[in-house]
Every structure is written in C-alpha cells, then in structure tokens.
Phi, psi and omega in degrees: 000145187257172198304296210307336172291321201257327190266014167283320195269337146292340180263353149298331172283316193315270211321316184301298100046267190306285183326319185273313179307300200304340172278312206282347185242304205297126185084006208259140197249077186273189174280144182289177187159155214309185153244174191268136160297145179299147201082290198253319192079231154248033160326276199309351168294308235291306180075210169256359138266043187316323148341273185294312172292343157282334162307309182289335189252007142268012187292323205256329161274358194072184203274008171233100205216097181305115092290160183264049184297072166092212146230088205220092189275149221200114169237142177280125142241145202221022189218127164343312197293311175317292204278326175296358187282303197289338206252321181245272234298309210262047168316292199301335188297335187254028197288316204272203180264163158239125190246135187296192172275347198293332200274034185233019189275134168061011176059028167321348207256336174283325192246349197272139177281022162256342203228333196299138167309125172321087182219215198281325186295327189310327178301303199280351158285308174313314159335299178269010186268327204263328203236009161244285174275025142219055159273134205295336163323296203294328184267341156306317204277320181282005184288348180282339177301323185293326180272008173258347159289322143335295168318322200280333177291323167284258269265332167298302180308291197304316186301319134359280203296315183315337209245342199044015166300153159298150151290108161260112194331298191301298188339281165334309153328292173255019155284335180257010173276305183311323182270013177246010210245304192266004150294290140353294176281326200241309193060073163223176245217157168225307180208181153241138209284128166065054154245151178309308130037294183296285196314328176290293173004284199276346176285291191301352173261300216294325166288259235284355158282339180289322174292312169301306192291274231281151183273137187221124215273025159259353184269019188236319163262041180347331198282338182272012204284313204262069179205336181033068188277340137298333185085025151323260269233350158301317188307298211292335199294331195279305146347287199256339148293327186269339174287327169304301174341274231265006171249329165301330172280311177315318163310284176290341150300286229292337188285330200282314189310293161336309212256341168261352181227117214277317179271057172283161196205114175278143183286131171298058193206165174312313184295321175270048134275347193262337129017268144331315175278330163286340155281349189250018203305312205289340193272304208240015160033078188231151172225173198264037150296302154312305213281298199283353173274324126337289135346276187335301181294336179278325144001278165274316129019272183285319195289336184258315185307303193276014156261300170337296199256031170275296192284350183275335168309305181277331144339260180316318154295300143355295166282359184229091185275316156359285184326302194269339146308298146342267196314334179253021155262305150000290169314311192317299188303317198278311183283306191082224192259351189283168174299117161294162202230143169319317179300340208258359181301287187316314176258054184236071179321325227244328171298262216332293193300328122011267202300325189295299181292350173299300183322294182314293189289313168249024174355125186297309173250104180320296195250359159070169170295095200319130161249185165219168189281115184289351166182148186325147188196158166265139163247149153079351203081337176303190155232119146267123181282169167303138173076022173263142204269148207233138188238133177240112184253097137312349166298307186300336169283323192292022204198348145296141209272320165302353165239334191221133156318136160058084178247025148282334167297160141234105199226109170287344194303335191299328168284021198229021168299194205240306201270135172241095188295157201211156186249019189277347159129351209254339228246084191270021156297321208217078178248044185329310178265012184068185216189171196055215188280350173270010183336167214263159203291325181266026192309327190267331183265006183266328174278027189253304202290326201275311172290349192291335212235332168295304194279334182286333188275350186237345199254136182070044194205134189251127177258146163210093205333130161324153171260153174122328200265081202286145192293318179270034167257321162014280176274305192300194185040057170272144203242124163302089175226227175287323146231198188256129192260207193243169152272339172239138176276134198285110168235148194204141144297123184281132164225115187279149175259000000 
C-alpha cells in the first residue's frame, strides 16, 4: 500500500472518529465505562485477554458497561440481570449480529446460520439444523458411527499407554472431534492419529480460529473494511475457501451416488438429510450454497468448541483428583466394565454436574457472539443507540462472587442442589452457548459428544500429568481466540488398569 493510501485512511478514522463520538454521546444518557482516548477509544484496555480485562473494568463500571473500540460502540454485559434484558425482554431488538470482517470472506455472513440477519432463510436453516440434523431421531440413528470413532479413541490411548507415551489431550481430542463430526455428517472416516490428515485439518481450523480471534483495525475502523491492511479477510478467503471444497465435493458425491445407481441404500447420516433437502427446493427454496456453509459452520464451529473443552475437562479433572475419583465411581456403578452408549449420558448426575462447572469456569466463547442493536432502545435505564455492538462475558459471569460460593473453585457439587441450574439458555448465570433463538443450533449433538468422549478417555483408564506440569500451572495461561484455549497443551500418561 502507498503513503498516499495510508494517510487517507488516517484521516479518514480521524474524521470517522469525531463524527461518530460526537453523534454517538451527545444528549444520550449511556452506560458509564472508562473514558475513551482519542482514536483507538478504549482499544489498549482490551489486552490479550479481553475477557478478563473486561471482567476487571466492569468490577469498576458496572455490569452494563459503554466502551469505544475504534469506532465502533460497544456495551459489555457481565450480570444475569443485563443479559436476560438482551436476550428475552429486548430480543427481537438485539436478534441479529455484529460481524467482524474476516466472516464476511466467501460472503459467509450472508449465507452462514450463525452470522446471518433474521429472516425467512435464517427460519428455514434453523429448521433444518432442529428437525433434520440434530433432531434426536437423526442422532439416535448415527450413533453406532460415533461409537466406532470412539472405539478408535481408546485403542489410541491404550497404544500410548502400552508404549509409555504422553497423550497431547487437545490433539486427540480433536482428530476424534474430527472424526465423529464426519462420521455423523458424512459417515466418512477424516483423519487418523499423527496423520497428514490431522495436519491439512488442523491447518484450516488453526486459520480460522486465528483470523476470527485476532484483532483486526478494520472491525474497529469500518472506513478500512476495503483496504484489508492487514490480510484478514485474504486469510479468511483462503480458509474458508479450502473448506467449502471438501464438505462441497463430499456434497456432490453423495447427490451423484443418489441420482446414478438406481440400488443406492441410503446412509444413517446427516448429510443424506440435508440431501433431502435440496431436493425438496419448492418446501425450503434453499441452494446448495446454503447447504456447504452450514457445514462449514458446524464443522469449524463444533470442531474448535468441543476440543477446546474436552482439554478444560480433563485440565480440571486432572488436578481435582478428589473430583475424578467421583466421577469414575459414577461410571463404574452405572456402566460397570462395559462401553458406554450414549442412553447411559442422562443417569450419570455428578458427569452432568462436571460439564456444567468446566462450562461455568471455561465457556467455549468467552464473550459468546456478538450482537447489535437494531434500534435505539434502554436496557438498564440505560440508552443504547443504534447500531451498537453488544459483548456478553459470560466468562466474568460464571466467575463472579455475587454469584457463585468459592467461584475459583471446582465444586461440581454445586450443581447437584435442589435448585437446577442448566447451561441451555433459561438459566443466566451460566449461558456458555448463549441463550433466546440464536442460541447456539448444535447444543443437543455437543452434549452427546463431550461425555461420550470424557468418559472414553477416563472411565477404566488412570492418569498421570507430564512431569514439569505442575498443578496450579493448570489453570493459567490462557489463549484468547473463537474459544478461549489453555496456551500450552495438556499431555498426561494413560495408565490401563
């Protein structure tokens, strides 16, 4: 880019800058919050961990809290009380998103059921995400495909332990999240441990949580979105272009299988409902555009959240030996020596209560998915103007004193009370997956996958931390993205009994 180029576009933020405070404050009764610098606004609070720096400065502004990001207005909420104003009384006002740029790569944002404005396709995708793919018929039917990734998953741990290697958890994690997420969708096969396979995968998740994740001066400075002086939205085309490939050829085998071989025998699997659905163009007037982006999002979606919180699982359990001792006397009583099956999720309480305090303690989205305001409106006594983007840290809640006893702790116990608490959106202490209708659409198949995947890896199976991965290290170091990670990856020796 040339000087000339670089000095339009500052003085286009200057210009961008004034004009927008001066609209955006004057006469308006906002939420209190730091105050903004000129320009960057209250960028440089934000750090590398925004989560947590906003948890801190709403200790001190409260739990409905006006920053400035560039310019870009922004209010945090970090109290139950808030987020039920945004999420049930003022719903319809906060329904659609506020989207960074990268997701606006390959017109994801147009076309993706996480990011799109509410209307009649966002209805018809939502549909088919509850009564085609994750409708409990459909997941009753792919469940024997899930226990053979399972299966693959153990025999990988015991080759470990037989071998005396450490496990790196996330890895694992996610080469058997990839294969149950294309067992599930495809009833294909994805990757194999310590394969190229893993690695093409894993390049293309590892670009789209970075890209998503990482701050970018044009979601700060709307006036640079054509200029990508970073190579955001260059990253995200390429990204997000190789994905589109390979769940689109996967797409087109299967219509090609269908429409030439008169004995095709149809598959227990997702895809051929959605199959179906393209086929059914005059019921949900859908294309298959819709159909490969929708992948895309469960895809990358599921594949980063449910790795992520897989290693914050075995993370906590690890260091709370107390903890994990419960839980595999739970399994034991319940299970015996046999495999567990998915039906055996529901009487396992003290497994239920696990996930709820991981959730509580770790949120696969730290700040959960932004939304914005579709018109001026109050929250709070407050005013919010139009078109401000709204951040819900669910971390900070789940991590508050005012809400929860000990809330440093990890006392699964808290969740096994008379009053029952839930992470499914009613309950806004603990809305890890957000909450009203955009909650998030794969909510029923992550609670299949993460105990289904817990239990494989802990129950008739002994741990023992690398050495040097000292217990109180645990908890620290967190890496800031799409979720929020550990910065170093959790490796333990597998010991079979």
């Amino acid at each position: 880019m040339d000087l000339n180029t670089i000095l339009i576009a500052v003085a286009a933020i200057i210009v961008t800058y004034v004009v927008f405070f001066r609209k955006s404050s004057k006469g308006k009764n906002l939420p209190p919050g730091p105050y903004p610098l000129p320009i960057v606004g209250n960028m440089l609070q934000l750090g590398t961990k925004p989560h947590q720096s906003l948890a801190k400065l709403a200790k001190i502004h409260g739990p409905l809290m006006g920053l400035h990001f560039g310019s870009v207005y922004t209010v945090i909420v970090t109290s139950p009380e808030m987020a039920k104003e945004i999420f049930v009384k003022n719903d319809q006002v906060f329904i659609n998103r506020s989207v960074v740029e990268a997701v606006h790569a390959t017109d994801h944002n147009k076309i993706s059921v996480a990011f799109m404005d509410v209307g009649n396709e966002w209805r018809t995708l939502r549909r088919i995400c509850k009564e085609k793919i994750f409708s409990v018929q459909s997941l009753e039917a792919s469940q024997v495909l899930r226990q053979e990734k399972l299966q693959k998953l153990r025999e990988y741990v015991e080759k470990c332990s037989d071998n005396g290697r450490a496990v790196d958890i996330r890895e694992a994690s996610f080469v058997t999240t990839l294969n149950l997420m294309a067992a599930t969708l495809f009833s294909i096969h994805a990757a194999d441990f310590d394969s190229t396979e893993t690695q093409v995968f894993g390049e293309i998740m590892e670009g789209v949580a970075s890209i998503v994740g990482d701050p970018n001066l044009a979601d700060y400075f709307p006036i640079l979105k054509p200029f990508d002086l970073q190579g955001v939205k260059k990253k995200a085309e390429k990204y997000f272009g190789k994905m589109l490939v390979i769940v689109g050829d996967l797409l087109k085998k299967r219509q090609d299988e269908r429409r030439s071989n008169p004995k095709y025998v149809m598959k227990k699997d997702l895809l051929e409902s959605l199959v179906d659905v393209l086929d059914q163009s005059s019921e949900y007037q859908l294309t298959t555009e819709h159909i490969t982006h929708l992948l895309l999002d469960l895809f990358v979606g599921g594949a980063e959240t449910t790795t992520t919180s897989v290693e914050w699982i075995m993370s906590e359990l690890l260091v709370n030996a107390d903890k994990l001792a419960i839980l595999k006397k739970e399994l034991k009583s319940v299970i015996g020596d046999r495999t567990m099956v998915e039906s055996d999720i529901p009487k396992l309480p003290y497994f239920e209560a696990v996930l709820k305090e991981v959730f509580r303690l770790h949120p696969p989205g730290p700040l959960l998915l932004p939304r914005k305001a579709g018109q001026d409106v109050k929250v709070g006594g407050y005013d919010i103007p139009k078109g401000t983007q709204i951040l819900v840290n669910a971390w900070a809640m789940g991590r508050d004193p005012a809400i929860w006893k000990n809330p440093e702790a990890f006392e699964p116990e808290r969740f096994l009370g008379e009053k029952k608490i839930d992470y499914k959106g009613q309950d806004f202490e603990l809305i890890p997956f957000g909450a009203g209708r955009r909650i998030c659409p794969g909510l029923s198949f992550e609670n299949r996958m993460l105990p289904m995947m817990t239990a494989t890896l802990i129950h008739n199976l002994d741990w023992k931390l690398e050495i040097g991965a000292e217990e109180g290290d645990v908890h620290r170091g967190e890496r800031f993205g799409i979720a929020v990670r550990r910065s170093t990856p959790l490796k333990a020796f597998p010991i079979k009994k």
